[in-house]
Structures are given as C-alpha cells and as structure tokens.
C-alpha positions in Angstrom: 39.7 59.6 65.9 41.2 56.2 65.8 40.8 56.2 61.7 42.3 59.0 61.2 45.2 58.1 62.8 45.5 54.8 61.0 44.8 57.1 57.5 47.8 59.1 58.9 50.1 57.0 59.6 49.1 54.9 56.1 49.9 58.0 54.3 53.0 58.6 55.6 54.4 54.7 55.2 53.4 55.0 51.7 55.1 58.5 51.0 58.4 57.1 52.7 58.0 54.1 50.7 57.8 55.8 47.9 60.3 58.3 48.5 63.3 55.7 49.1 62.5 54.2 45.8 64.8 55.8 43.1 63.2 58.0 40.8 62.7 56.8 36.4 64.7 58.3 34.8 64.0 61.1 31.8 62.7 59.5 28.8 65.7 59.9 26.0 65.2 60.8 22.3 65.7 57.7 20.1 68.8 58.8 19.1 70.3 59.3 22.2 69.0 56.1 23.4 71.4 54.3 21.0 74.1 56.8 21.9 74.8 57.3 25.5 78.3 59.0 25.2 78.9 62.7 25.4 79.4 63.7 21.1 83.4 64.9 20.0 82.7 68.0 18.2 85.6 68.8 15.3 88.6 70.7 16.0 88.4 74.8 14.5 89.9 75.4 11.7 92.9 77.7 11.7 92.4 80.9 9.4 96.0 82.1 7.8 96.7 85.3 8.9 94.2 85.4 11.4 96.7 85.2 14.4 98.2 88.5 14.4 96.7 91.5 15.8 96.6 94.7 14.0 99.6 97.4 15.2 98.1 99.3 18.1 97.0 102.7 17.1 98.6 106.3 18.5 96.2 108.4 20.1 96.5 112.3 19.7 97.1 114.1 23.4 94.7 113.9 26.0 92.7 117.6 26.6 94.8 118.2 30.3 93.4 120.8 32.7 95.3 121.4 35.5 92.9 123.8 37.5 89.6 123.8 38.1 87.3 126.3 35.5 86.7 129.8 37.5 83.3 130.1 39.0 81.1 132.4 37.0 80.3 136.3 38.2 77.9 136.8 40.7 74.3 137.9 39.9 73.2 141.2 40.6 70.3 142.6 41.6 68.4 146.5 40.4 69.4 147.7 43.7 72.6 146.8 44.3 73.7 150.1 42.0 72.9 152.2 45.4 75.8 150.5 47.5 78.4 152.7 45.5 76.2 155.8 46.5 76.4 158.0 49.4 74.1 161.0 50.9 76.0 164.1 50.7 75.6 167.4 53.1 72.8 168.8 50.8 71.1 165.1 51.0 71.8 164.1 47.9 72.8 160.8 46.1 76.4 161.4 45.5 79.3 158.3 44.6 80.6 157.2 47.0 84.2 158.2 48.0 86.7 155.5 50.2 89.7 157.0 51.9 91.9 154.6 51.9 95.9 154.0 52.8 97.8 154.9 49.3 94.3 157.9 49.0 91.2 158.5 48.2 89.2 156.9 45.2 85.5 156.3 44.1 84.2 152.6 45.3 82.3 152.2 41.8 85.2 152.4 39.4 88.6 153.0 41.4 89.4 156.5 40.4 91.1 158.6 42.6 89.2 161.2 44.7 91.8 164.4 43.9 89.1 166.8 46.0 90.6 165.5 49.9 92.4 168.3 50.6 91.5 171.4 48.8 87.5 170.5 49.4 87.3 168.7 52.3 83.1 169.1 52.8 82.7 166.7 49.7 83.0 163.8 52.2 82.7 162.9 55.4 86.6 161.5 56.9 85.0 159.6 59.8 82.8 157.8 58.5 85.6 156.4 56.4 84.0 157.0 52.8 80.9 159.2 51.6 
C-alpha cells in the first residue's frame, strides 16, 4: 500500500511540474519564421461609376382584399331532399307548405302557397307548415 502511495504522489508532482511549465510553442512555416508581423494587404480599387445605385423601381398595386373569401356551400346529403316534404291527409309525400307572417309559401323554393284560404285541408295550420 505504502508504494502506491509513493507512485501517487510521484505522479502527481510530476504532472504539476509539468503543468506550470509553459507550453512550446506551434512550429511556424519558414516564411513566417522570418516574418512575425501581421501582412498589410492593398487598398480596393475604386471602380468609376460603381458608387451609385440604380433608381429604385415602382411596383404595380398590391392585390388588397379587404374581407375574408365566403365559406363554400354546405354538402348535402341523398336524404336531405325529404326535409322540404310533408305527409299529407291521404299519407302522401307532399311539399311542404310554411305559414308564415307576410303568408304562406313552399319551404323548397319560396313560392307562395295561394290555396290557405279557399282549401284549407291541403295543410295542417297548427303544426305550423305541412
């Protein structure tokens, strides 16, 4: 035990020996070992009529939309046809009639219903359409 401690502490007087020792420096090419200053480069040469910029160019109006596209319609299904049909007294499919405040009128296309007073069993008033 008493060796390894002595290898130990060997070890580490040589690595802090070595450590405060200042490193060698990078080996330099041959030409820069004769030259140790930074080079001057040349100064750029100045093109004529190079300095001005070209006239700045107009650009045709801007596309401006001021609302939002419309949505597109909604889908329909096959049996979404039967919604503007009613059963009548007889049970059959018949279009459906609304009675509404300025008269009566068909839901599918907004016609108006002339048949409220003069034949009143074509539709039902309390239900509120037929």
């Amino acid at each position: 035990m008493g060796t390894r401690i002595a290898f130990l502490a060997a070890l580490i007087f040589v690595a802090g020996v070595n450590a405060a020792q200042e490193p060698e420096p990078f080996p330099l090419p041959r030409e820069a070992k004769e030259k140790q200053e930074a080079e001057l480069l040349p100064l750029p040469r100045e093109v004529p009529g190079q300095d001005t910029l070209p006239a700045p160019r107009v650009l045709g109006p801007m596309p401006f939309f001021p609302y939002a596209p419309p949505d597109p319609p909604p889908q329909f299904g096959r049996r979404d046809v039967w919604q503007y049909f009613s059963v009548n007294s007889r049970g059959q499919f018949v279009p459906r009639v609304v009675y509404g405040p300025h008269g009566a009128y068909y839901l599918y296309n907004g016609r108006p219903f002339p048949y409220t007073t003069t034949q009143p069993q074509l539709w039902d008033k309390t239900v509120g359409g037929n």
